[in-house]
N, C-alpha and C positions, 0 to 999 in steps of 0.2 A: 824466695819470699813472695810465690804469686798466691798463697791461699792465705786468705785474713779469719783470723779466727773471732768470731762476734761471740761478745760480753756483754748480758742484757742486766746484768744485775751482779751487788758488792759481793756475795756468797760466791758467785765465780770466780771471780777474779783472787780471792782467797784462797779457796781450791786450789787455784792456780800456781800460785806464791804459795802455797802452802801453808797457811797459814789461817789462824784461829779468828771465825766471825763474831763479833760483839755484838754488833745492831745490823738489821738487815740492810739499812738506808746508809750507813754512813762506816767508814774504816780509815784510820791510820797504820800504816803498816812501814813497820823499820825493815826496811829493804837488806839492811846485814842479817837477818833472821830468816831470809825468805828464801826459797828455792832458787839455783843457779839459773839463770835463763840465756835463752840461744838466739839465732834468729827467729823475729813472730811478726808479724802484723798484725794491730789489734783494731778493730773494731768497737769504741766504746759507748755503752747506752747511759754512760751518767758521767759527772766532771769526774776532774782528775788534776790536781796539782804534784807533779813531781819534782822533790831537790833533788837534782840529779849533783853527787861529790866525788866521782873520781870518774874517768873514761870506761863505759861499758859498751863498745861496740860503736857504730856509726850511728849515732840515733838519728830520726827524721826531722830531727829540730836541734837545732845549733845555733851560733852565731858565727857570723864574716870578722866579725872584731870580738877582741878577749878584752876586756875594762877589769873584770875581775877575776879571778882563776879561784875563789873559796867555794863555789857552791852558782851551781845554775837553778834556775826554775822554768819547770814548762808545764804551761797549761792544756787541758785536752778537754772541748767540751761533748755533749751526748750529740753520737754521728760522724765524730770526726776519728780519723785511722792514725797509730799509731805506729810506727817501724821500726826495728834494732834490728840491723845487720851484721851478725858478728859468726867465725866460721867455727867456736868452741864454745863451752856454755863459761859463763862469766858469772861469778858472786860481783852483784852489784851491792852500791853503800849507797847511803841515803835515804831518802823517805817517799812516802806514797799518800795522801789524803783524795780517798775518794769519796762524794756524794752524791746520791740519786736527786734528779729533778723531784721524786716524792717527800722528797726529806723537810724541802725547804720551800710547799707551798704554802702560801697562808702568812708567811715571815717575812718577817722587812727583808732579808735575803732575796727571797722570791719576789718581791717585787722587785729588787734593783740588780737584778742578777746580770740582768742587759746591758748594764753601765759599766761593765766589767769587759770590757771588750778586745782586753787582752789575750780571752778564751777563744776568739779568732783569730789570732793571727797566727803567721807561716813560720816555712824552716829558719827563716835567717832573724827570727822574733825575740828568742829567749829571752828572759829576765835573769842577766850577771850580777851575783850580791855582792856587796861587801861581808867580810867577817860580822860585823853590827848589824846588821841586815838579817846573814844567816843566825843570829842569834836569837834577834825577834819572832823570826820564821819560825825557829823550832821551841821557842817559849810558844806561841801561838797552836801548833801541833801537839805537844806536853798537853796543854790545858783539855784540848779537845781527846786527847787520848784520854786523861784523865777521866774524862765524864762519859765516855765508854766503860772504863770498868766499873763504874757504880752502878746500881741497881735503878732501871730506868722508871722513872717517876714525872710527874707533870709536867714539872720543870727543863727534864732531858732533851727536849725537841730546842726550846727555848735558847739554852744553853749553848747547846753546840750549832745551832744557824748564828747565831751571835758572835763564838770564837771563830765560824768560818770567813763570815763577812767582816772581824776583826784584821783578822788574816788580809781577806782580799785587798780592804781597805788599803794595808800597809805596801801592799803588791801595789800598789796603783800609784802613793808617793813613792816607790823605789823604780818605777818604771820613770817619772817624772825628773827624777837623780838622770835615771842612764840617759835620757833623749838630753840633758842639759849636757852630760858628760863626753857627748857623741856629736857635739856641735857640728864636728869638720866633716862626720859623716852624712849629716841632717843635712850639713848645706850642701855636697852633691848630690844628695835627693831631690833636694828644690831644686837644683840647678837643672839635674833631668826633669822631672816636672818640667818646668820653663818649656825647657826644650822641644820636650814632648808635643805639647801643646801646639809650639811654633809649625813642626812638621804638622800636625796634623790637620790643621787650618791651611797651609801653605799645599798640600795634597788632595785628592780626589776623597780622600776617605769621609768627608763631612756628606758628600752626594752619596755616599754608598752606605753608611753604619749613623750617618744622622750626628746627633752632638755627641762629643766624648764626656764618656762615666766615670766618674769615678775607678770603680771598678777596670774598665778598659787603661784607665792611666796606672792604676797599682796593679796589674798584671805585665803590662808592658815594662812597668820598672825591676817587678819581679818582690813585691809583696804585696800584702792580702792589703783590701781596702781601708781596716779600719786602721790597721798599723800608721800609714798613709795620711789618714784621716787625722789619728792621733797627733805625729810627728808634725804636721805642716801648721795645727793649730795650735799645738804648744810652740812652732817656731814665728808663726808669723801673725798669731791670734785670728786668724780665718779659715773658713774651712776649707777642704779641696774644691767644693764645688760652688764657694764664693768667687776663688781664684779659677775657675774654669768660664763665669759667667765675666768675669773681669776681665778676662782675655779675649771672653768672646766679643764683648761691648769695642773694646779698642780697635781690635779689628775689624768692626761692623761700623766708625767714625768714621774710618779710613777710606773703606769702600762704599761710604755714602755718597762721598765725593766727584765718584765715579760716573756720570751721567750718563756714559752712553749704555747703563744697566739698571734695570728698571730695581724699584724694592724687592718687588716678588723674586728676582733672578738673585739676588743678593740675599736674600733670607736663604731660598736653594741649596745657593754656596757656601754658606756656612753650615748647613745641617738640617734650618728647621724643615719639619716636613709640612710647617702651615705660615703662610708668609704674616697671616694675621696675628700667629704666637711671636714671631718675630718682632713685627711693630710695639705688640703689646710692651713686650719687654723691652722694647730701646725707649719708649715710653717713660716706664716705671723707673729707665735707670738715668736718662735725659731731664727729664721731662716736656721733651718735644716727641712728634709722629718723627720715622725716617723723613718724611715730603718738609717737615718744618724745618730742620737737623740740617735738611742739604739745603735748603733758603737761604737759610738766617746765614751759612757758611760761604 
């Protein structure tokens, strides 16, 4: 699986699967019709929603927890690689919607395509349906398959960014099902989180790598940031990096305390790399200077 084969556009990928182009920009493809596929790594130039419905090989995107077994979904956005490690070619089931970033400039899609930021996230991400779920999904796919075979006129563009962002829409209440349904998993995320944090303040690494990012805490826990992002705001209603300045204030009270260390040595130690960004914000989260903070204390 070291050679990635890159897909700049829907007419390959059809090719590929074997299977018959409708519109250049945009494709539904019933995976029971398509060609057996093996091990690939794919390189893709435009989205991709797949219902993945029965085991086809190791794919690169899974879930640690099963909620549902009817039907998975994974998103793949343009740039991001695709994996199926399997050592026989396999008839997979399920479905395929792909769209070119061309399809959907100009369209309320295209502008909120960002908010959709489920198209980043990692292996342990996927979106598990319910039966009712998978049902919406593929009413949603029907309708857009539908307006592929008609004769494309004014309206077609119109159409189908509509039932896509119909689509997404409901991906995005069904993702908000599984984070409510994964509570006990959610709360040892936070808990790492927490933790995270504690070592990381309590170690050299704030003099060495400066404040922790987002990114640095959702790699260390071992998912992508926005998931991260997602998950700690629908659990605690703030976001990771409300909760990273939260932790950093508390422990910036603590060692204010500390006289025989001046602000500047104290700003240092926790990250900042300008003692005066430091102030600034114990300021704005105070509203005293650090010199006032350890007075008035």
């Amino acid at each position: 699986m070291d050679e990635i084969l890159k897909l700049d556009n829907i007419a390959q990928y059809n090719s590929l699967r074997g299977v018959e182009t409708l519109h250049p920009l945009v494709s539904v493809v019933d995976m029971s019709n398509a060609s057996p596929t093996q091990s690939a790594r794919i390189h893709f130039g435009f989205y991709c929603v797949f219902l993945k419905e029965i085991k086809c090989g190791d794919l690169k995107y899974g879930c640690n927890y099963y909620d549902y077994q009817e039907g998975t979904l994974v998103f793949v956005a343009p740039g991001q690689v695709l994996g199926v490690n399997s050592k026989e070619y396999i008839q997979p089931k399920g479905w395929a919607l792909l769209f070119h970033p061309d399809l959907i400039r100009g369209t309320s899609l295209g502008h909120n395509i960002k908010n959709y930021t489920f198209f980043s996230y990692e292996a342990n991400e996927a979106l598990h349906l319910s039966e009712k779920e998978r049902q919406i999904v593929l009413d949603c796919l029907n309708k857009i398959d539908y307006e592929l075979k008609q004769s494309i006129d004014k309206h077609s563009k119109t159409l189908i960014a509509n039932n896509i962002e119909l689509l997404l829409n409901y991906c995005m209440r069904f993702y908000d099902r599984q984070f409510i349904t994964r509570s006990h998993v959610n709360n040892d995320i936070l808990v790492k989180f927490e933790r995270l944090l504690d070592d990381y303040f309590q170690s050299e690494l704030p003099q060495k790598l400066g404040l922790p990012t987002v990114k640095y805490c959702a790699e260390n826990i071992h998912l992508s940031a926005n998931y991260l992002g997602d998950l700690i705001k629908k659990e605690t209603g703030k976001s990771p990096q409300e909760h990273i300045q939260l932790k950093l204030m508390n422990i910036a009270k603590e060692r204010i305390f500390d006289t025989s260390k001046s602000v500047s040595e104290i700003a240092y130690e926790l990250g900042f790399k300008y003692p005066q960004h430091f102030s600034r914000m114990f300021k704005n989260e105070t509203g005293y200077t650090p010199n006032e903070y350890r007075s008035l204390n």
